[in-house]
C-alpha positions, 0 to 999 in steps of 0.5 A, spaced: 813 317 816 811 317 823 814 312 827 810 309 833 813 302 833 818 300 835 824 299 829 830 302 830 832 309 828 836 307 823 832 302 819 828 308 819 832 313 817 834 308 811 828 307 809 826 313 809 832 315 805 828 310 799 822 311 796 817 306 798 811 306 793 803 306 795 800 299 793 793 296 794 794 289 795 793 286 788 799 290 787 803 288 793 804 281 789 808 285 784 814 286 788 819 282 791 819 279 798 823 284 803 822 289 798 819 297 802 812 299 801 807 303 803 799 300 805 794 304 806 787 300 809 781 301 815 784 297 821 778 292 822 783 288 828 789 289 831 791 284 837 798 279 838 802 283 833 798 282 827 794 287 824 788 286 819 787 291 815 781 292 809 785 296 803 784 300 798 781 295 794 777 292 799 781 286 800 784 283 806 792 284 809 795 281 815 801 286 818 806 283 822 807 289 828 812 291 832 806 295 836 805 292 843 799 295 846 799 301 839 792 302 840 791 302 832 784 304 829 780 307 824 785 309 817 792 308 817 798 308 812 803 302 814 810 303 811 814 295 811 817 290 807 814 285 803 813 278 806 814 272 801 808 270 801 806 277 798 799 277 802 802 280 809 808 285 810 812 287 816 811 292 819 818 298 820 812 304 822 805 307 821 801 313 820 794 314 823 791 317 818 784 318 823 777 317 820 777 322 814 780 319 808 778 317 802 780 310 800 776 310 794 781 316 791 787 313 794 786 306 790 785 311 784 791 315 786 795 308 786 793 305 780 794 311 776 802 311 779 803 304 775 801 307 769 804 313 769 810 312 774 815 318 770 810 322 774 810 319 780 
């Protein structure tokens, strides 16, 4: 994971140590609030420490970030927990994924990690 917030190392370093699951959002209600996951989406605007991203399955996520100033375009994986609303996250760190990815076979790849979660 890629850290260009501004979490501390050691939160990252124990969420590191953890799994955080791939979720689109239909699957973000399915986990419990401060619970680790990983988002990947299109940044359609990032301003006042929100980001609003389109994921994968073309719904609309709002990111609470740590990223003052952070330039934030294009594809990018968010690593946060789960806020208790289960529509937003917060934000521990993010990966510029560029303008090459796939987010189609993305949301194939998450919704086949529910079904077959041995594997995965």
């Amino acid at each position: 994971v890629s850290t260009q917030s501004t979490g501390t190392n050691k939160f990252i370093k124990h969420f590191n140590s953890m799994t955080a699951p791939y979720v689109n959002f239909a699957l973000i209600k399915k986990f419990a609030p401060q619970t680790p996951v990983q988002v990947v989406g299109i940044v359609k605007s990032a301003h006042s420490g929100r980001v609003i991203m389109e994921t994968s399955d073309h719904c609309e996520l709002v990111v609470n970030t740590n990223s003052a100033g952070l330039q934030l375009q294009g594809i990018v994986s968010f690593l946060g927990t789960v806020c208790p609303d289960r529509k937003s996250i917060n934000e521990i760190a993010c990966t510029p994924y560029g303008e090459n990815f796939d987010l189609e076979n993305y949301d194939h790849l998450v919704n086949l990690t529910q079904h077959f979660p041995e594997i995965f």
